[in-house]
MOPAC internal coordinates of N, CA, C and O (Angstrom, degrees):
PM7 1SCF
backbone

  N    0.0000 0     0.00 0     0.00 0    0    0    0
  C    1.4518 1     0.00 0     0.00 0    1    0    0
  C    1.5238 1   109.79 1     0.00 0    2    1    0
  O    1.2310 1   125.84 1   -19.22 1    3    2    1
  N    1.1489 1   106.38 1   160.78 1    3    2    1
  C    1.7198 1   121.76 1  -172.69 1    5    3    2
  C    1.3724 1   114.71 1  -106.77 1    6    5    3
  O    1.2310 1   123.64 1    -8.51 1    7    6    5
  N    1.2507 1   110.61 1   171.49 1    7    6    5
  C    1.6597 1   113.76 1   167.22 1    9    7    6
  C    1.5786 1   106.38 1  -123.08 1   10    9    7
  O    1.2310 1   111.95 1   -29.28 1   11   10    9
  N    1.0004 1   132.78 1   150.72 1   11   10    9
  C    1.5004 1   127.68 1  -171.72 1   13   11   10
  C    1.9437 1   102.32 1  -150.61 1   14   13   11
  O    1.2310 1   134.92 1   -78.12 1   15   14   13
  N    1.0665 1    88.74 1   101.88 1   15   14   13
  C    1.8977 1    98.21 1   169.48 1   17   15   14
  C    1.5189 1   116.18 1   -78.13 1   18   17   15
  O    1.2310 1   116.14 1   -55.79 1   19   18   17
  N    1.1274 1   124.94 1   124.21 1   19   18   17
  C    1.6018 1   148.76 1   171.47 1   21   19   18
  C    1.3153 1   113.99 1   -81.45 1   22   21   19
  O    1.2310 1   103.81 1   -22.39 1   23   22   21
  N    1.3286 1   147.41 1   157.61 1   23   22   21
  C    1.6078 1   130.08 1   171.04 1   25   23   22
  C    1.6695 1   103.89 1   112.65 1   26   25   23
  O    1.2310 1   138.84 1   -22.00 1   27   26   25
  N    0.9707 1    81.08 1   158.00 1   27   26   25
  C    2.0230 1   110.42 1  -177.82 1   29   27   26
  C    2.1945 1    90.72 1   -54.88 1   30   29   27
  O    1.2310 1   140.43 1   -10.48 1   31   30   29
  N    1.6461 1    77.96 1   169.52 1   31   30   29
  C    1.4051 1    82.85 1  -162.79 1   33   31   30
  C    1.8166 1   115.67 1   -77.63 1   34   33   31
  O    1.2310 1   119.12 1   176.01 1   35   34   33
  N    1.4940 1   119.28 1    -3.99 1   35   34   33
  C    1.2373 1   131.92 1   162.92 1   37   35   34
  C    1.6505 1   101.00 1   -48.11 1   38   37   35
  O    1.2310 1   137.35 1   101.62 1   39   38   37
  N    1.2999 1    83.99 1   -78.38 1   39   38   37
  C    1.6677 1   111.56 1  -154.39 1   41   39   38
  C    1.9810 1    84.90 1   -46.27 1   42   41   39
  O    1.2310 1   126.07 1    95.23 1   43   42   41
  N    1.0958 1   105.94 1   -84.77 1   43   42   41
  C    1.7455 1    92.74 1  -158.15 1   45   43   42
  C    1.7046 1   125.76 1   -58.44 1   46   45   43
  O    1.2310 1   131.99 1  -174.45 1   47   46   45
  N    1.5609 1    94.45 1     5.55 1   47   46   45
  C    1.6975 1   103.16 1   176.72 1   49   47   46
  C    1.4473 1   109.98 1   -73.22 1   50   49   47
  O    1.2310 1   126.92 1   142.51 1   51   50   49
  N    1.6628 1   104.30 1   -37.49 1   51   50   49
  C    1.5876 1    94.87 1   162.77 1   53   51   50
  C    1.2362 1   139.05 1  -105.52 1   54   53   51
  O    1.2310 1   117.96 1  -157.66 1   55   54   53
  N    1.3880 1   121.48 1    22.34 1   55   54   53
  C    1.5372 1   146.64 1   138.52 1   57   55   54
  C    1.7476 1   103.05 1   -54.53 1   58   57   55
  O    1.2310 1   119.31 1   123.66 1   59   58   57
  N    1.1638 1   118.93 1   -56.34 1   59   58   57
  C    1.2300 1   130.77 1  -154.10 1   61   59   58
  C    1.4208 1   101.40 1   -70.21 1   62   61   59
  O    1.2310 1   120.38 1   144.61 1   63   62   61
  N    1.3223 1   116.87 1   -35.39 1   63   62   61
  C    1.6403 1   134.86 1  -162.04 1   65   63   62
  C    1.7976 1    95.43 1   -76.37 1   66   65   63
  O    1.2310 1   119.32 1   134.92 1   67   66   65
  N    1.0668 1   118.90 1   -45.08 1   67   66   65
  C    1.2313 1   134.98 1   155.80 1   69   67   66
  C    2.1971 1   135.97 1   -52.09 1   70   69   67
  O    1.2310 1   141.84 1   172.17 1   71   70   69
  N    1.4235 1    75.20 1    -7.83 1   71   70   69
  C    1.7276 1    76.79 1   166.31 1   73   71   70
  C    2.5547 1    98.98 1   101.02 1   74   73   71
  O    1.2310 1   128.56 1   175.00 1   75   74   73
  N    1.4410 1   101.11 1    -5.00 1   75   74   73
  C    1.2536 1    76.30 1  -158.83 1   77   75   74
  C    1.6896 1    92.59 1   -95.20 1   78   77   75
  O    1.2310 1   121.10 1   -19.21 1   79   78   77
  N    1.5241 1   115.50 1   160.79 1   79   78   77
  C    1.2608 1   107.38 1   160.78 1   81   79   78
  C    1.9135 1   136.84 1   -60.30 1   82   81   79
  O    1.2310 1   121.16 1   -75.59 1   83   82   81
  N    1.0413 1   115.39 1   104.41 1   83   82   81
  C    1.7066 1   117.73 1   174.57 1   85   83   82
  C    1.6467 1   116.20 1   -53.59 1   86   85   83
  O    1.2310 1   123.74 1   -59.32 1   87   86   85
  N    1.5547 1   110.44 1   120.68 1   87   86   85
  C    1.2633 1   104.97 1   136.74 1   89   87   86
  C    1.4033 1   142.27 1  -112.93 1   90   89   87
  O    1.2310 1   111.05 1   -44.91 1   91   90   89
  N    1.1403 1   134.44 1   135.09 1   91   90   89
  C    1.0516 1   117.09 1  -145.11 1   93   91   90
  C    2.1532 1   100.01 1   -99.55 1   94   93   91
  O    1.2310 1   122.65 1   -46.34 1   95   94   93
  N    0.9671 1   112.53 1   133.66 1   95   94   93
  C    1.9822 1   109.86 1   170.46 1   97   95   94
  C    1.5644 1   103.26 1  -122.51 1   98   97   95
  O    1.2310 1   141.49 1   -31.24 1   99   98   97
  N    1.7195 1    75.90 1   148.76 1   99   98   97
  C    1.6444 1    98.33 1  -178.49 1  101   99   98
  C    1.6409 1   104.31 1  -106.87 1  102  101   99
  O    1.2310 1   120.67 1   153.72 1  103  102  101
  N    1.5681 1   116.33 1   -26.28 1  103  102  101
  C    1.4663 1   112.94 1  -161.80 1  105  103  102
  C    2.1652 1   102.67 1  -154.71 1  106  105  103
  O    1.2310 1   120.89 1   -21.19 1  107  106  105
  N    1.2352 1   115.91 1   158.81 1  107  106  105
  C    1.2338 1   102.92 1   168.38 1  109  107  106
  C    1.8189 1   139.22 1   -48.25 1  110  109  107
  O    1.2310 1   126.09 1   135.23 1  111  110  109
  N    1.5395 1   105.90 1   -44.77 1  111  110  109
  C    1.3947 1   116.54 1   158.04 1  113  111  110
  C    1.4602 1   105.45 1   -55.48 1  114  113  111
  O    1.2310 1   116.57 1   127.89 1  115  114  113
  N    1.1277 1   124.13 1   -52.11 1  115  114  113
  C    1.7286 1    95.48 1  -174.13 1  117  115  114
  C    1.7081 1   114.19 1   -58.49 1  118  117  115
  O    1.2310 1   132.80 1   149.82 1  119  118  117
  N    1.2929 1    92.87 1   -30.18 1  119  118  117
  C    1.5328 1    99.02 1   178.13 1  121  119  118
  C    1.7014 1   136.10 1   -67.20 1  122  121  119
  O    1.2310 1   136.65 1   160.40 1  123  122  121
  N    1.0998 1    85.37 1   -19.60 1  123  122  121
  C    1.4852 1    93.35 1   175.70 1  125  123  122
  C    1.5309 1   101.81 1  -112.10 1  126  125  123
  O    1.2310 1   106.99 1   169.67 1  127  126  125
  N    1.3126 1   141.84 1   -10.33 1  127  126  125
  C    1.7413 1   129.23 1   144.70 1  129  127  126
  C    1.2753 1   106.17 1   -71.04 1  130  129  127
  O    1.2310 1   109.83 1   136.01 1  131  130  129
  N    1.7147 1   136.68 1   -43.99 1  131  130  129
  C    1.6469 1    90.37 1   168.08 1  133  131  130
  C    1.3627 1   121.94 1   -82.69 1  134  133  131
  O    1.2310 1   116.00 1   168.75 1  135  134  133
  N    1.0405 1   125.20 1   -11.25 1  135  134  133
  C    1.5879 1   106.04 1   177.51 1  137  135  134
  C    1.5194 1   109.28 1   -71.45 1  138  137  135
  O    1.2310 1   114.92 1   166.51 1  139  138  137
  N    1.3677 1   127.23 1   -13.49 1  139  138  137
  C    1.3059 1   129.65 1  -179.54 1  141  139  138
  C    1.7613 1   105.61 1   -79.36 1  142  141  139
  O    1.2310 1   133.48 1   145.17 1  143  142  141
  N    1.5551 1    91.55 1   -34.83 1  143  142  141
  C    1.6064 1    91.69 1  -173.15 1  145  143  142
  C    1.7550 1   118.46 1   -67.25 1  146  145  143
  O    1.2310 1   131.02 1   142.11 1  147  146  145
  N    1.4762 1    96.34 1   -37.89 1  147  146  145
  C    1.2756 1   106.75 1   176.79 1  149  147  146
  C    1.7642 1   122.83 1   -70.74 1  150  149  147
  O    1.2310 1   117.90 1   143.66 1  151  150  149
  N    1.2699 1   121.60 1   -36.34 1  151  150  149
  C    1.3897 1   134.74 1   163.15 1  153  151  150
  C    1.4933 1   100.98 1   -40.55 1  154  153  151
  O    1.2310 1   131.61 1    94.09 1  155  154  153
  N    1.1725 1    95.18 1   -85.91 1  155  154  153
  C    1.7245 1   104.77 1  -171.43 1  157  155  154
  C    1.7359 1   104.11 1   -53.18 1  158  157  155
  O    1.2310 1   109.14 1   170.90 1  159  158  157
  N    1.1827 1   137.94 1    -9.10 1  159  158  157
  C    1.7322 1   121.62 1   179.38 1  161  159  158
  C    1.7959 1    83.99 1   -90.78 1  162  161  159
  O    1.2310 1   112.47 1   156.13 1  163  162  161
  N    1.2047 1   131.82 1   -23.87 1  163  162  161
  C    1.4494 1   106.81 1  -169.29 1  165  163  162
  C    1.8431 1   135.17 1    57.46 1  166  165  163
  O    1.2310 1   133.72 1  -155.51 1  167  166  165
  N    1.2610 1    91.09 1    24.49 1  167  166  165
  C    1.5929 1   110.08 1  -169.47 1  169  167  166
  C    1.7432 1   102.47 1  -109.98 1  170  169  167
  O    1.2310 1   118.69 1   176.35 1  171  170  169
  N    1.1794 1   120.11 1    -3.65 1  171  170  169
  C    1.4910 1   130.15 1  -179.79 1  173  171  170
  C    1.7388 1   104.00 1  -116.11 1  174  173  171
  O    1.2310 1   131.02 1   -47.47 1  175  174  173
  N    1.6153 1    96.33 1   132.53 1  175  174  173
  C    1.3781 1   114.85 1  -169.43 1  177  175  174
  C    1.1572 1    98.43 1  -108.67 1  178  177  175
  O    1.2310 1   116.68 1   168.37 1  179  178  177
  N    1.4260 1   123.92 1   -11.63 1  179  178  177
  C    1.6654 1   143.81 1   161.36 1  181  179  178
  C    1.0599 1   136.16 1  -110.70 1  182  181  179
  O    1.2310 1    82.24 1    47.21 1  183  182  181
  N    1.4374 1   172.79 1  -132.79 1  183  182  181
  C    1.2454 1   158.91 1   124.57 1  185  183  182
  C    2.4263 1    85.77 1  -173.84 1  186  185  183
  O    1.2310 1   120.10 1   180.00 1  187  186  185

């Protein structure tokens, strides 16, 4: 299983520095398709 960081590009640069996957958001809709995307792949032991 994975770890996957959500958040502006600060915040998951140092998630990322740490081994987890970054995503990066610009607006709420993006935010709630990846967090939808990631739920449903079931490959994150974190979100």
């Amino acid at each position: 299983m994975r770890i996957a960081a959500v958040g502006d590009s600060i915040f998951t640069s140092g998630f990322a520095l740490i081994g987890a996957e970054s995503f990066e958001i610009k607006n709420e809709e993006e935010l709630n398709q990846i967090l939808k995307k990631l739920i449903e792949s079931s490959n994150y032991a974190v979100i």
